[in-house]
DRENBALUM-232917 format. One record per residue (C-alpha): residue in one letter; residue number from 1; x negated, y, z negated. Coordinates in nm, 2 decimals. Each point is the difference from the previous one (the first is absolute). Layout:
BEGIN
(A,NUM,(X,Y,Z))
...
END
This chain:
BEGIN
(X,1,(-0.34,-0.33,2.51))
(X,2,(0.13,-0.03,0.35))
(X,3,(0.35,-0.01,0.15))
(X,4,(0.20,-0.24,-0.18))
(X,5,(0.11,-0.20,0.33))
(X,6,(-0.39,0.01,0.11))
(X,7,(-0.10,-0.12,-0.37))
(X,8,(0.24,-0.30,-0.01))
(X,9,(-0.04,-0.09,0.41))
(X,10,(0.32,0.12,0.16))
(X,11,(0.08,0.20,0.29))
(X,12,(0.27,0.25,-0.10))
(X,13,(0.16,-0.05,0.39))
(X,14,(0.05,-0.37,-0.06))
(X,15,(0.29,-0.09,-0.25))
(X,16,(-0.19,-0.09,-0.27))
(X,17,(0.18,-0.31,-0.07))
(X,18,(-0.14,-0.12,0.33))
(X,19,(-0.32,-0.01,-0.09))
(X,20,(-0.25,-0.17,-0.23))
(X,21,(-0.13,0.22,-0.27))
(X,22,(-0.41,0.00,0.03))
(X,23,(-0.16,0.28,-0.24))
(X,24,(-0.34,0.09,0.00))
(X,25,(-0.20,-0.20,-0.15))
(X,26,(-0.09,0.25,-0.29))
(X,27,(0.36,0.00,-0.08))
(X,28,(0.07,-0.33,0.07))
(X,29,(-0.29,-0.08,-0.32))
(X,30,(0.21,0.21,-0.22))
(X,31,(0.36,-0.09,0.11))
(X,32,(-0.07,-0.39,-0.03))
(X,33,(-0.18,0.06,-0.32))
(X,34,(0.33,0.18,-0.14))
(X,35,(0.24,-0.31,0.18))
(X,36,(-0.21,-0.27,-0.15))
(X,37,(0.05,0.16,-0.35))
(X,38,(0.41,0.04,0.07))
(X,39,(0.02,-0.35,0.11))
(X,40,(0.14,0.09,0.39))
(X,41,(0.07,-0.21,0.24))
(X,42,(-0.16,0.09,0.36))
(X,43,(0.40,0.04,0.08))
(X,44,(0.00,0.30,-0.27))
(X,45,(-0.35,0.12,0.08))
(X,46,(0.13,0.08,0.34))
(X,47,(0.33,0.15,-0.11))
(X,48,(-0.18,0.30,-0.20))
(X,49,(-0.20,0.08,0.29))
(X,50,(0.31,-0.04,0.23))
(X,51,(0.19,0.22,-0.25))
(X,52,(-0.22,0.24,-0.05))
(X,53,(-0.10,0.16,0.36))
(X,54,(0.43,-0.05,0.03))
(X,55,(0.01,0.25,-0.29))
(X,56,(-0.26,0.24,0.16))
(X,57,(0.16,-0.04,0.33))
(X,58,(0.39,0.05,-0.15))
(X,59,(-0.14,0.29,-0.19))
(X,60,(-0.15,0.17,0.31))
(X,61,(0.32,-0.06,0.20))
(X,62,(0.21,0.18,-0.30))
(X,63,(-0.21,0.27,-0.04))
(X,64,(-0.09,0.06,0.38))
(X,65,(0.42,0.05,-0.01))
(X,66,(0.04,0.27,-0.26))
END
């Protein structure tokens, strides 16, 4: 398991929501198998990539602050 934002196809100095999530391809097998079986939309398939390097990077920011 590699860096979340390198395992779903971000780079963490881009706003995420610019950019296209593109996971490698190992993940991307799993992930779609897991979306198919939920029923989401490519809309939603995007959004829990989006929303999960945000959480990483928020967490991060907080904790680089304490």
């Amino acid at each position: 398991i590699g860096e979340v934002f390198v395992e779903c196809g971000f780079d963490p100095e881009i706003p995420i929501r610019e950019q296209e999530p593109s996971p490698l391809p190992d993940r991307k097998v799993v992930d779609e198998f897991i979306f198919d079986i939920l029923g989401l939309t490519q809309d939603e398939r995007n959004e829990v990539y989006w929303y999960l390097c945000e959480a990483v990077q928020n967490r991060g920011t907080r904790s680089k602050s304490v």
